[in-house]
N, C-alpha and C positions, 0 to 999 in steps of 0.2 A: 931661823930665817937664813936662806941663802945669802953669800956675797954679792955685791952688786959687780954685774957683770952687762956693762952698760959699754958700748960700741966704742973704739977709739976715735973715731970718726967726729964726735959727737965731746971728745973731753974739753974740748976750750970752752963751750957754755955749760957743766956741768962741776958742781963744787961736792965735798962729799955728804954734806946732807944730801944736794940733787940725788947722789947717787945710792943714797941709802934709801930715799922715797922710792925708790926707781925699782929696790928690793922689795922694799914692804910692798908698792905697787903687785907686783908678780907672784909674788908669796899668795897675797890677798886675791887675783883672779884665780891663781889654781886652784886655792883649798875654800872660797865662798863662790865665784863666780863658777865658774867650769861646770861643776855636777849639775845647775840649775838650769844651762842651755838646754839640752833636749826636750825638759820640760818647755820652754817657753817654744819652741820651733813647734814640737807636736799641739799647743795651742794656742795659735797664729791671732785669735779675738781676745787672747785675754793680754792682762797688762801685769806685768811681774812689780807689783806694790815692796812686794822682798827684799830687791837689789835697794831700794832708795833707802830704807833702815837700815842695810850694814851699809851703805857708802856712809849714812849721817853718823853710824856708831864708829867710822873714823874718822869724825870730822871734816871730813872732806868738798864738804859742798863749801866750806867756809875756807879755803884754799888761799882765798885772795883777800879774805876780812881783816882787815888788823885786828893786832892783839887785846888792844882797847874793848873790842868789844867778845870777846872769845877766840877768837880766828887763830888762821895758822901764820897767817902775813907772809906768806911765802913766794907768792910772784905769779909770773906768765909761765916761767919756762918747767916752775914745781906745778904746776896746772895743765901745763902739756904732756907731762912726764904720766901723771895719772890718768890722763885720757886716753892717751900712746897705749900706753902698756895694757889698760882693762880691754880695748878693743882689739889687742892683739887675741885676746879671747873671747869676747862679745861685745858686736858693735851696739847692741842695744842697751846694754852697762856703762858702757860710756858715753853714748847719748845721752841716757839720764841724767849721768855728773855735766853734762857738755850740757846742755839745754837748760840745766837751774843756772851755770853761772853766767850766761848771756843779761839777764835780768838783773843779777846780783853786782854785774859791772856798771848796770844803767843807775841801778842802787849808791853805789859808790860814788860815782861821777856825778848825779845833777841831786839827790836827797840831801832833804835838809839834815841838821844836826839835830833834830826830832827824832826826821823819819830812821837816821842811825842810829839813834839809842833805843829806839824802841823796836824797828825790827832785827838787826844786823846780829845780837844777841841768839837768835831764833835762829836765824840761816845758819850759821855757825856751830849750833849743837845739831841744826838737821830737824828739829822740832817747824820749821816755817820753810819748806818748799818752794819753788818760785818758777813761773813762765814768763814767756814777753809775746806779746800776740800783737803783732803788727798785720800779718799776711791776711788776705782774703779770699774769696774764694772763688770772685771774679776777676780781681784786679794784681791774682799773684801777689810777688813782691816790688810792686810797681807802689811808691811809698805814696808817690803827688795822685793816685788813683782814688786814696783809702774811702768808704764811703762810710765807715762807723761813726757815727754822729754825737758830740754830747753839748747839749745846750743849757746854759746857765739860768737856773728858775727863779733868784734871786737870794736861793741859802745853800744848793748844792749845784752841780754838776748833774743833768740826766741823761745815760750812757745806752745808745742802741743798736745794735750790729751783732756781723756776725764776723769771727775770726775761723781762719782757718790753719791747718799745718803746723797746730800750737804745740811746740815740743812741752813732754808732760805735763798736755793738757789735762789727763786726766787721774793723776796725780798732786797734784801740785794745789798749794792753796791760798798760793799769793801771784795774781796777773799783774805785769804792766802794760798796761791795752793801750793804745795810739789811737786816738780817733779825731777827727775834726771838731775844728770852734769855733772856725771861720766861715764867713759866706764865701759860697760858690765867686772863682775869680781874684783869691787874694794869694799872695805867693804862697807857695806850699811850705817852703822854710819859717815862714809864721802861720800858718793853715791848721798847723796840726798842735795837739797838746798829752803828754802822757799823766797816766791813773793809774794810783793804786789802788786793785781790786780784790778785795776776800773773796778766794771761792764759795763760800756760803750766803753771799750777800741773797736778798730776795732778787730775781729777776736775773740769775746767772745760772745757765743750763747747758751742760754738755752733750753733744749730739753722742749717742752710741759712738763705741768707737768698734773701727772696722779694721779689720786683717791688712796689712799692707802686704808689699813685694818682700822688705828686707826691715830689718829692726824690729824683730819679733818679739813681744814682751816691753817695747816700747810705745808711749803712746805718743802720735803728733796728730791731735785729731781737731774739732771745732769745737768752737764754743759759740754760746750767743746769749748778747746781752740785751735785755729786754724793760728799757726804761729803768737801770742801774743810776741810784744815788748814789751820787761821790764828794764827799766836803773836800772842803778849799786846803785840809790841811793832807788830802791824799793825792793830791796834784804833784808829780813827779819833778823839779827844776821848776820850770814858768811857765804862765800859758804862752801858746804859740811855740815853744820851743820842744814840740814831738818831734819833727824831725830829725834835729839836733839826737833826740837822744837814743831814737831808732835808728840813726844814719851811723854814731859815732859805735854804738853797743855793735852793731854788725859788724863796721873793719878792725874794732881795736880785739874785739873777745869773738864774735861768731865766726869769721873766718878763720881767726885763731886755732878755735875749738875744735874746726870740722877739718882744720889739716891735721890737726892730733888723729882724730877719729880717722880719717884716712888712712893717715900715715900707719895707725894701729894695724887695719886691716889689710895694706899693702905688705906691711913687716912676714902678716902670716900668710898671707898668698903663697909670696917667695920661699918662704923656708917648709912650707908643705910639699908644695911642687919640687923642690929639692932633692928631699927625703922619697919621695914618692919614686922618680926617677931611678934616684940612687939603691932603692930595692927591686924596682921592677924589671925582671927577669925579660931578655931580648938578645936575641940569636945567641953568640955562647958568650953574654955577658951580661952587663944591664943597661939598660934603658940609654943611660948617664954616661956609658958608653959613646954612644954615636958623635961626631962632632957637630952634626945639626942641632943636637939638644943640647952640648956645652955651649954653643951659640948662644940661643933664645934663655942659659939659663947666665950665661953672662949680659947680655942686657939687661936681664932681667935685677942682679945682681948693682949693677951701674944707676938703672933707675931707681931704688931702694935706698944708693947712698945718697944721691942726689937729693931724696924727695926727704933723707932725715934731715942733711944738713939746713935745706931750704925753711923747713920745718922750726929747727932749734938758732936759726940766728934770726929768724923775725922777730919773734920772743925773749930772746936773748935783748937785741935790740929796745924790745919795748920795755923790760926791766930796767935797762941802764939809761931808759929816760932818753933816745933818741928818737929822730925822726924816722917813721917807721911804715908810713899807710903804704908804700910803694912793694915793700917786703912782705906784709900779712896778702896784702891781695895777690901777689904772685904764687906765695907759700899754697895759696888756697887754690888758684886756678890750675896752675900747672901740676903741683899733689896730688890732685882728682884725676887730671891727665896721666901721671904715671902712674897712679895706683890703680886706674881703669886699664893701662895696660897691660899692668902685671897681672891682674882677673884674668882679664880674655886668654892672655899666656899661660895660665894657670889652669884652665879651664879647657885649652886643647891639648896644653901636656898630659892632661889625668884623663883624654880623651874621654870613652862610656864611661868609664869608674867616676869622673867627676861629674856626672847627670844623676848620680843615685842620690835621694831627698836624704839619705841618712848622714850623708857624708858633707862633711867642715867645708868643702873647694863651692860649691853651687852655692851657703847658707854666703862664707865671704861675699860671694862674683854678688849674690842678690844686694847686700847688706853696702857695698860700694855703690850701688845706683842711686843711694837715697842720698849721697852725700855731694852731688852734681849742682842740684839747684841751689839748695837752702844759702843764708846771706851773700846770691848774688850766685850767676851761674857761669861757665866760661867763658860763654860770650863779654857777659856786664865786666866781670874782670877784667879781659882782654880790651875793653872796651877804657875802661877807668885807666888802666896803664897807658894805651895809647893818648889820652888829654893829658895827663903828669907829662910823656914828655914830649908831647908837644909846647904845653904851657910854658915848659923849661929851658927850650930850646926858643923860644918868643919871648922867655923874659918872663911870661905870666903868672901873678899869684895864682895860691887855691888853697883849699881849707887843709890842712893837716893835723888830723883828730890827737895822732901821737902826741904834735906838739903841744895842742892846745890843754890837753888833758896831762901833761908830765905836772902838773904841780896842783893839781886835784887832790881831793882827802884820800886818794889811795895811793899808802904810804909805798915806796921803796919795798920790796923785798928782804927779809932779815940774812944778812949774810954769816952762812958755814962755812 
C-alpha cells in the first residue's frame, strides 16, 4: 500500500489512522473498483451486486458501528474519507457505501437495544444491507406530503405504498420505510412513524430497475409495499416519531454523505482537466499554456480547496460532538454548486474529446447531476440556512439534530 498522501489543506481534521484509511481507501478503488467501471457504464440496466461484497469484505458499511457490536467505531470524517476517495473513481461505488449508511445512522440513533444486538452485528460484517425509503414518487422529498400508509390491525402494523429513489433499493435487504399513522390533519412531526422492513417479507416488490443519467451500476429505484405486516418490535424509535427520524438521518449522515460523493467527483474533474490541458498540443506549446486556460484552471483549483475544507470541518465538527446542522447543509449545497462547476469547466476544457461515451469527463459531468436533489436540493438548503439565521438574529429557537443526538448510542470515534 501506498503512503498516505492526503492534501495539507485538509491535516487539522485528519489523524494518522484518518490518513492511513485515506490509503487503504485508494489502494482499494484502483486495484478492486477501477477495472469494474466500464463494465458497469457499458450496462447502464444492470446493478453491480460485486462492489457491495468487497466494500462488506472490508467492513466498511460498518464504519460508524461500535466496536461492541463488530464495527470499526471510527466516525463522520473516517466515513467521508471512504466516500471521498471511492468516488474519486466511481460515483456509483460510493453511493453504494453512502446509501447503506443513511439508514444505519437512523439504526443507531432511535433502535432499540434489541434492534442493535440483533441487527448491527450484520451491517458490520456486510452480511445485512440497508436502505431508507422516505421519497415518493409524487410527493418527492416533500416528507409532510408522504402518502405510504400503515394502519394498526391490532397485532401488527399493515404497510402500503409505494417509495421511490430508494438508494440500493435493489440490493439491499433491510428497508427503513416512513409511512403514515395518523389521520389526515394531524401534525406531520407526529404523522409519520418508521419500520423495519425485510426485503423478503410477503408483499414487498421492486419495480424493474431502469438505466439512469449517471451512477451506472447503482441502483435508486422503487419499491412497493403491498399490505406488509410489521410487529410492534420492528417499529424504528416511537410511533409518530418518522419524521424525527427521516428529518435528523438526512442533515446529520445524507447530506454528509453526498458532499463526500461530490466532493469525490469534483476532486477528479479537476485533476483530469489538468492533465488533459497540460498534454494537449496548441499552437507551439500546450493547451495549459494560454493564460485563458491558467485562468479557469485556477478557479478551478480555488473551488476544489474550498469544497474539501467545507467538506472535512462539518464532519469534523459532528465527531467532536458540536453543533453542526448549519455546516452539513452548507457543505451539501454549496459542494454540489462547486463541483457542478467544475463539470461544466471540465467539460468545455476537453471540448469534443470530452462528448466521447468512452471517456471518464462526460461519465463524471453525468454521475454530479444525480447528487443535486437527494437529502434536500439547493434551493431547500439555501432555504434552511436563511431561517437559522434569521431565527438567530430574532432570538429564535429551532431543532438542532447535532445537538440533540451528541449523546445518543453512537459512541465518539476511537482516537489514532
Amino acid at each position: 500500500m501506498s503512503m498516505p498522501t492526503t492534501p495539507a489543506v485538509l491535516d487539522r481534521f485528519l489523524t494518522p489512522a484518518h490518513q492511513a484509511l485515506w490509503a487503504a481507501a485508494d489502494d482499494f478503488a484502483a486495484q478492486e473498483i477501477l477495472p469494474r467501471v466500464g463494465r458497469m457504464e457499458s450496462a447502464p440496466q444492470r446493478v453491480d451486486q460485486r462492489i457491495a461484497r468487497l466494500l462488506a469484505g472490508r467492513r466498511w458499511f460498518g464504519v460508524t458501528v461500535p466496536e461492541t457490536f463488530g464495527g470499526m467505531q471510527a466516525g463522520h470524517v473516517a466515513k467521508t474519507i471512504l466516500i471521498h476517495r471511492l468516488a474519486r473513481v466511481s460515483g456509483a461505488a460510493a453511493a453504494i457505501l453512502q446509501a447503506s449508511l443513511i439508514p444505519v445512522a437512523a439504526l443507531l440513533y432511535y433502535g432499540s437495544q434489541e434492534q442493535h444486538t440483533t441487527l448491527l452485528p450484520g451491517i458490520a460484517d456486510g452480511s445485512a444491507l440497508m436502505s431508507i425509503a422516505v421519497t415518493e414518487p409524487d410527493q418527492g422529498g416533500h416528507i409532510g406530503g408522504i402518502q405510504t400508509a400503515a394502519e394498526w390491525d391490532g397485532r401488527a402494523w399493515v404497510l402500503t405504498g409505494v417509495k421511490a429513489h430508494v438508494g440500493n433499493s435493489h440490493i439491499a435487504n433491510l428497508h427503513v420505510v416512513v409511512a403514515r399513522t395518523a389521520p389526515a390533519g394531524t401534525r406531520t412531526s407526529q404523522a409519520l412513524t418508521a419500520f423495519l422492513v425485510q426485503g423478503d417479507q410477503r408483499g414487498v416488490r421492486l419495480v424493474r430497475h431502469s438505466a439512469k443519467l449517471g451512477l451506472r451500476g447503482f441502483s435508486f429505484g422503487q419499491i412497493t409495499f403491498d399490505r406488509v405486516r410489521v410487529l410492534p418490535g420492528n417499529v424504528l424509535g416511537e410511533v409518530g416519531q418518522g419524521f424525527d427520524v427521516a428529518q435528523s438521518s438526512s442533515i446529520l449522515c445524507g447530506r454528509a454523505n453526498l458532499t463526500a460523493l461530490s466532493l469525490g467527483l469534483h476532486d477528479t474533474a479537476v485533476s483530469l482537466t489538468a492533465q488533459y490541458v497540460g498534454k494537449r498540443p496548441r499552437y507551439e506549446g500546450k493547451l495549459a499554456d494560454l493564460s485563458v486556460i491558467q485562468e479557469r484552471l485556477g478557479r478551478m483549483s480555488a473551488r476544489l480547496i474550498t469544497a474539501k475544507v467545507l467538506a472535512y470541518h462539518a464532519v469534523d465538527m459532528l465527531d467532536r460532538r458540536l453543533p453542526c446542522d448549519d455546516e452539513l447543509i452548507a457543505a451539501k449545497g454549496f459542494g454540489h454548486d462547486l463541483a457542478s462547476e467544475a463539470g461544466n469547466d471540465a467539460m468545455q476544457l476537453h471540448a469534443a474529446a470530452g462528448l466521447d461515451s468512452d471517456g471518464p469527463i462526460q461519465r463524471i459531468w453525468r454521475d454530479m447531476q444525480t447528487t443535486y436533489a437527494p437529502a434536500g436540493t439547493g434551493e431547500v438548503q439555501r432555504r434552511r440556512l436563511a431561517e437559522s439565521l434569521l431565527q438567530e438574529e430574532t432570538g429564535g429557537g429551532r431543532t438542532q439534530w447535532s445537538v440533540l443526538h451528541a449523546a445518543a448510542i453512537h459512541p465518539p470515534p476511537i482516537a489514532a
